[in-house]
N, C-alpha and C positions, 0 to 999 in steps of 0.2 A: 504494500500500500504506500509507502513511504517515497518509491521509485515515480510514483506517478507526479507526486507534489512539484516533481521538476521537470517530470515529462512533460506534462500535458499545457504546461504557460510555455515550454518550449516547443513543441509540435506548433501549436496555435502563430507564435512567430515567423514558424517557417511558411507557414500555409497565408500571414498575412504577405509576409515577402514573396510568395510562390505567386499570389494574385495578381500584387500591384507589377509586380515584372509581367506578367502575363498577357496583363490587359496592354500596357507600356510596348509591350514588343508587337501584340498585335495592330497596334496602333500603329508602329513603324513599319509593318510591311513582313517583319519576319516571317519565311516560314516554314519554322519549326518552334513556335514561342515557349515550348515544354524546354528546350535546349538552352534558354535562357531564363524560365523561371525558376527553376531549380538551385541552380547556382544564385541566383536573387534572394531566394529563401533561405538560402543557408548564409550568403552574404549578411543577411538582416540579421539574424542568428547570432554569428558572430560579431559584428558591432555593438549588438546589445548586451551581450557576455563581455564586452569591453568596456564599453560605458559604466553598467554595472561596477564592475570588479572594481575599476577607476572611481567612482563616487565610494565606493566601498573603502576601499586605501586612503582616500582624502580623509573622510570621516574617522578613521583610526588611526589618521595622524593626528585630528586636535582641530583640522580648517573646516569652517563654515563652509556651507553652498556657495553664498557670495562670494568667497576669499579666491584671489585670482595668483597668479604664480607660486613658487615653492613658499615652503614653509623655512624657516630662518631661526 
């Protein structure tokens, strides 16, 4: 049960980034838009595992949301 707690907020990121590339590529003419939404999805995936992790480290260094460059 435990496994899902991070599955499924992660599944769901993939599948918003799997769309908006979807729609995005078909827009442009792609075609094969499957061969570029996938990599979108996962793209989004890991930016947000980034963002994350990064506001995660700031905060346990001591710096506010506001606080802009390193800590000193």
């Amino acid at each position: 049960m435990g496994a899902f707690v991070l599955l499924v907020p992660a599944l769901l990121v993939v599948v918003a980034g799997y769309a908006v590339a979807y729609v995005v590529a078909e827009a442009l003419g792609v075609t094969a838009p499957e061969a570029v939404a996938w990599p979108g999805g996962l793209l989004l995936l890991v930016v947000t595992c980034w963002a994350l992790w990064r506001r995660r480290r700031r905060r346990a260094r001591g710096l506010g949301a506001g606080a802009r460059g390193r800590a000193r």
